[in-house]
N, C-alpha and C positions, 0 to 999 in steps of 0.2 A: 504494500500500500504506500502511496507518495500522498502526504500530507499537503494539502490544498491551504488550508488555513486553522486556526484555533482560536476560536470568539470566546467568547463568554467575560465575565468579572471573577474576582477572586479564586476561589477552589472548584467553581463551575464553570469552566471551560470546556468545548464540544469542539471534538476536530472534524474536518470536514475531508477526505481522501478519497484517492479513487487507487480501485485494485490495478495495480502492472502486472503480476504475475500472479498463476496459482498454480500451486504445487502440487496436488492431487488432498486426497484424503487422510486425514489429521489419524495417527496412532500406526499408519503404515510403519513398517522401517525405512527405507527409503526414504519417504517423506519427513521422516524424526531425524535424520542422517543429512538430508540436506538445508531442512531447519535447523537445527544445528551450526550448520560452516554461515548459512546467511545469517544469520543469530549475530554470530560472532565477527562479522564485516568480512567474509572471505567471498572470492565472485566464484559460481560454481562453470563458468565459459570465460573461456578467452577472446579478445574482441576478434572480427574478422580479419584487421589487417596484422597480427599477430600469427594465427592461423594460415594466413597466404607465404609472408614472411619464409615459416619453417618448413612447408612444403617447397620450396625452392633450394632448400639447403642441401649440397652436393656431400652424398655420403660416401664418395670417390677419397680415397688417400692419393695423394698424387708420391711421387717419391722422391720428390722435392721437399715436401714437408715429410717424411721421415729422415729425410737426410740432416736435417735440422733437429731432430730430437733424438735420444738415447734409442736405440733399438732393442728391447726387450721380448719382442716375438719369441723366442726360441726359451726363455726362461716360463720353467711352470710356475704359472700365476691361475689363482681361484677367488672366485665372488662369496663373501660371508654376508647374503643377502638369503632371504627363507625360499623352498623350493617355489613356493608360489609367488615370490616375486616378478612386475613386468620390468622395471628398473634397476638394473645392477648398476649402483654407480661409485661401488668402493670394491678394492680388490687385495689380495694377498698373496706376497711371492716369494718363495723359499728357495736360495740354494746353495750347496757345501763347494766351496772351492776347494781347488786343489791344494793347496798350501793350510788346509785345516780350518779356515777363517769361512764364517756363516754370512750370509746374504740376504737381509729381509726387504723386500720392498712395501709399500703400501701404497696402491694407486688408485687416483680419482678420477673421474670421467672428465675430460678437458675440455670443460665448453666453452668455457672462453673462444678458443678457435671457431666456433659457431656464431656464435653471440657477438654483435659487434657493438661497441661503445655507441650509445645516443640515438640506437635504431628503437622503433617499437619493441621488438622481440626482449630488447636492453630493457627498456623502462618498465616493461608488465612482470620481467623474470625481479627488477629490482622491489617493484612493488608490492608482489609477490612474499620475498624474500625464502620463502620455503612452502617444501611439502607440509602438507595437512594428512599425518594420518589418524583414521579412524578405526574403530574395531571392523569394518568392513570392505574399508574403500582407502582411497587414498587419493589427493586430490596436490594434482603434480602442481609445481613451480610453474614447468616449461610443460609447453604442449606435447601430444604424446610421439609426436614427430622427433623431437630431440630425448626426452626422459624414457621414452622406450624402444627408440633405434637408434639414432645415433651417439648417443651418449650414454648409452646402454653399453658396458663393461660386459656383452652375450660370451659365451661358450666359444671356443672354435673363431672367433672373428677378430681381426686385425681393431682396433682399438686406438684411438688416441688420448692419451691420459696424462695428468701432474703428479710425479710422483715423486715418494719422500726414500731414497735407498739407502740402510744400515749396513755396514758391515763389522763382523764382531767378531775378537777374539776367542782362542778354545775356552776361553774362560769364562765369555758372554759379553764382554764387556764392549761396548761399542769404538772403534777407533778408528772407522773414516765416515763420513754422511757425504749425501750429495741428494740436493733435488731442482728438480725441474723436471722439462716435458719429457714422457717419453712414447712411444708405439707395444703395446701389447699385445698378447693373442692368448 
């Protein structure tokens, strides 16, 4: 409802509105789940030119931009996201070098590389600022063009991501770090 006006004198005031939207029927879940995120100022769509924006977005690696970042492909890396997750967008990668010294990486989905400063796609992911989840749903940042394909950390697929790399003595102990971008799989 978008409030028209509110008349009245002291503690008798009558607002005058008209319905924009209706959500279906009151005690649904569904309905209780998306009253809810509106409840709480959150938009349950993304405007249209948001939407056009990420469908444009080339999910091509070119090999120019891996040549630019750490190549990690070949290191076994895995998503600690639940089996029925659509967005993996944090990852974990293990491995023993030769010399005795342990390897851990932790990578994030790099959207940045997608997202460009001061675009729509920019200002709705800033305003946004995060996921919403609920016991049922979850209700992305970014449209599901980016949060569930391309910036989707999937199984099996080359990846581009920021990532934070340990490396650790037999003892555990950490003695070199390095981060920045790198290419996953």
């Amino acid at each position: 409802v978008r409030i028209l006006d509110w008349e009245g004198t002291g503690k008798f005031k009558h607002p005058t509105g008209v319905v924009t939207t209706v959500l279906g029927k009151a005690g649904s879940n569904d309905i209780e789940m998306k009253s809810i995120l509106i409840n709480n100022g959150f938009d349950l769509d993304f405007p249209e030119e948001v939407l056009r924006e990420s469908e444009y977005l080339s999910g091509k690696i070119s090999s120019q931009e891996v040549a630019m970042r750490l190549d990690m492909r070949e290191v076994p890396t895995f998503t600690i996201d639940p089996d029925d997750a659509k967005d993996f967008d944090d990852a974990l990668s293990i491995r023993h070098l030769e010399n005795g010294e342990t390897e851990v990486g932790v990578h994030i989905a790099d959207v940045t590389h997608y997202i460009k400063q001061g675009t729509p796609l920019d200002k709705e992911a800033l305003k946004r600022s995060t996921s919403v989840y609920l016991v049922d749903r979850v209700l992305p940042m970014l449209p599901e063009r980016l949060s569930n394909d391309l910036c989707s950390l999937r199984p099996n697929e080359d990846r581009l991501a920021y990532s934070a790399i340990f490396i650790f003595d037999k003892g555990m102990k950490i003695i070199n770090r390095w981060f920045g971008r790198t290419v996953i799989h």
